[in-house]
N, C-alpha and C positions, 0 to 999 in steps of 0.2 A: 519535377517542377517545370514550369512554362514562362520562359523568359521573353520578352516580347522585346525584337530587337529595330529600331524604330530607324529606317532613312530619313530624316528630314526633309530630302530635295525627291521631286515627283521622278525620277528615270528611273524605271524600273530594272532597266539592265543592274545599275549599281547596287540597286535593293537585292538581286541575284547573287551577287558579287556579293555582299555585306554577309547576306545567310550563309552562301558557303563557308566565310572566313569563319562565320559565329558555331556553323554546328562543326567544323573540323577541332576544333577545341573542345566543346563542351561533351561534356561526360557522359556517361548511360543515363538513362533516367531522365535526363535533362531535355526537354523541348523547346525546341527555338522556333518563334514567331514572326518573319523577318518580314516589315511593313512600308512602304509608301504611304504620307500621307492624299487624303483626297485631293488638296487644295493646294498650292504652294509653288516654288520656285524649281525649273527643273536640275538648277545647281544652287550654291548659296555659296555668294564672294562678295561682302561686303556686310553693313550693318544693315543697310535696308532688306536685304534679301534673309538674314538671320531674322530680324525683327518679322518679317511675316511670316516663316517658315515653323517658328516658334508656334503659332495658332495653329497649324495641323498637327506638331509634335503633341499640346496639348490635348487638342480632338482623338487621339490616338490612346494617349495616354488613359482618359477618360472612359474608353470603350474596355481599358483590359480588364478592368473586375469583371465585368459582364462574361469576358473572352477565357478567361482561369488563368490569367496573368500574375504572379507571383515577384514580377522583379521588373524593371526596363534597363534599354542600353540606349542611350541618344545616341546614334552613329556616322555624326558628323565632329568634325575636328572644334569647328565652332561654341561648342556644348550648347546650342543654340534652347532656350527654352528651363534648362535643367531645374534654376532654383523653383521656378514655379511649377513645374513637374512634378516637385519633391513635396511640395504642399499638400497636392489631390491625390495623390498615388499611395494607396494603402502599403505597397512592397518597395522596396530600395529602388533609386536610381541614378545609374553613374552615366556618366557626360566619358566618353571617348578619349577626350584631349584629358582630363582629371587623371582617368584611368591609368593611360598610358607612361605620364608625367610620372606619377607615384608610382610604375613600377619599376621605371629608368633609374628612381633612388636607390628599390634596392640591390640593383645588380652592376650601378656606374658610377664613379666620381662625378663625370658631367656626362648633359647628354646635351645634344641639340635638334631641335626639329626643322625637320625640310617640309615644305609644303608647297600650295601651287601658287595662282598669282601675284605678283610683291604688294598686292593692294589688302593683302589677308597679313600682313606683318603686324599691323597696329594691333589688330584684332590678338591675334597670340600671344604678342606680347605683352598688352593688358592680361589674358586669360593668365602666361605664365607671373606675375607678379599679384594677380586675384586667388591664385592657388601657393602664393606663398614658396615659388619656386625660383624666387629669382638667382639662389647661393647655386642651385644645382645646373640652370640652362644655360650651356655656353655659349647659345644663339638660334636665333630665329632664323632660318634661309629660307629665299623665297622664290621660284621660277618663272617663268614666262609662260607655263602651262595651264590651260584653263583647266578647270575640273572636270569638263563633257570631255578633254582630248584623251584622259585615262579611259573615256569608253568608246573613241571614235576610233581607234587605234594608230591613232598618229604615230609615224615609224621612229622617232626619239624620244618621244614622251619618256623613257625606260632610260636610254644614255644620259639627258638631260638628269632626269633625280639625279642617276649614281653620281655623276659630277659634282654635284652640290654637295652631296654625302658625303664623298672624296674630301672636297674643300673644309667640310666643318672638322674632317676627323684631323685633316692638316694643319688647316690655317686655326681652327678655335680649339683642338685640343680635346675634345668630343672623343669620349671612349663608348658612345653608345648614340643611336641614331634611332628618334621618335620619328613616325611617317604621319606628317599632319595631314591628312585626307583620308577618308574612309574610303576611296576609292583606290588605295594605294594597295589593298591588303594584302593582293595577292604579289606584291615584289617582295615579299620577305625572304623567301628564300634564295632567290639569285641576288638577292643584293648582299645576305649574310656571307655566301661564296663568293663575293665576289668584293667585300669591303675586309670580311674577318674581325668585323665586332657582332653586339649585338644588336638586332633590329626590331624594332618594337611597332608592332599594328594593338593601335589601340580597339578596334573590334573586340580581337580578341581578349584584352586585358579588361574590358568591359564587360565582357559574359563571365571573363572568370572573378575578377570581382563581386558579382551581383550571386553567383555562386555559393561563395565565401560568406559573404552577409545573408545570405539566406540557410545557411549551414548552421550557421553561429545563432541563430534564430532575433539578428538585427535589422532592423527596417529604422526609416526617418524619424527623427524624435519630435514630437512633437509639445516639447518643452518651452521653447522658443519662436524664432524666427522662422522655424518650415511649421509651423500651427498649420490645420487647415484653413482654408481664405474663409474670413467674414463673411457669413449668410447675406445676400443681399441680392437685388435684380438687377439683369443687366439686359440693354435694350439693343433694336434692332437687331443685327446681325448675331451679336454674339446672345439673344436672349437663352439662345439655349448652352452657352456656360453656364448660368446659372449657379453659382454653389448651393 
């Protein structure tokens, strides 16, 4: 199968970073497609910068029938784009922060996610009560670190997380630690030795769910609310969405 694992934000360094995290997980057989879209934001902190990042996610999405695309993974914390993803996309697709969230239930009492600028709090914290997680997160934490400083190598970008980490598993009680950034993926491992819970990169819990629903031989229903979109035209810019 051919997983098509989508950056949202254009730096391609990060897209590097996302596929590694994607095919160190995923299983024989399994091909991972790890993409930048054309157009778009080269990080995404805030709703304006989701809201346009979302039109290359779907540009991308668009192209995997063509490409032998079988499944996607949004690979931003955001889930920037998802419900409407879900609509055009013939094979599953799970949104990162969803991913992640749902796998924190099955292995923790609470969990909490650490993420980057405090200005991305609203945003998660809407996502975790939109995914019906409010009983399980025992907080949002949010740092002073942009999303470009995971790939400028800023020399705390790394101390800075674990601190936060530290603080939820103290102060809020957090038996397990979601890393809100797909640009985080690769601290899993020193943060696991170096906190002693578990650490969850939604990348990964992204390819392996899309995995699972493709084993299981399920895709989007299209019974309801993910229908495909109403035939109709659409002008200028976007003529060629088109459904």
């Amino acid at each position: 199968m051919k997983i098509k694992v989508i950056n949202p934000n254009t730096t391609l360094s990060m897209t590097r970073k996302i596929g590694e995290a994607a095919m160190a997980v995923a299983r024989p057989g399994t091909e991972i497609l790890a993409v930048s879209p054309a157009m778009g934001p080269v990080s995404i902190e805030g709703h304006y910068d989701e809201a346009i990042s979302a039109i290359g996610v779907l540009d991308e999405v668009r192209k995997g029938d063509s490409e032998g695309c079988a499944g996607y993974v949004i690979a931003c914390f955001d889930d920037p784009g998802l419900r409407a993803a879900r609509e055009i996309a013939k094979g599953p697709v799970v949104g990162i922060a969803e991913a992640a969230m749902r796998m924190a239930c099955f292995i923790s009492g609470g969990f909490s996610v650490v993420a980057t600028q405090h200005r991305s709090r609203i945003i998660l914290e809407h996502l975790v009560r939109s995914y019906g997680m409010d009983h399980a997160c025992r907080s949002v934490r949010t740092t002073e670190l942009a999303v470009l400083d995971l790939e400028s190598g800023r020399a705390d970008a790394y101390s800075i997380i674990l601190a936060e980490c530290r603080k939820a598993i103290a102060e809020d009680h957090a038996d397990c630690i979601v890393l809100g950034c797909a640009g985080m993926a690769d601290l899993v491992d020193p943060l696991v030795q170096e906190l002693g819970v578990p650490v969850i990169d939604g990348v990964a819990c992204g390819v392996k769910a899309v995995e699972s629903l493709l084993d299981l031989g399920l895709s989007t229903s299209r019974g309801g609310g993910y229908d495909f979109p109403v035939a109709k035209d659409y002008v200028g810019h976007f003529r060629d969405f088109s459904f």
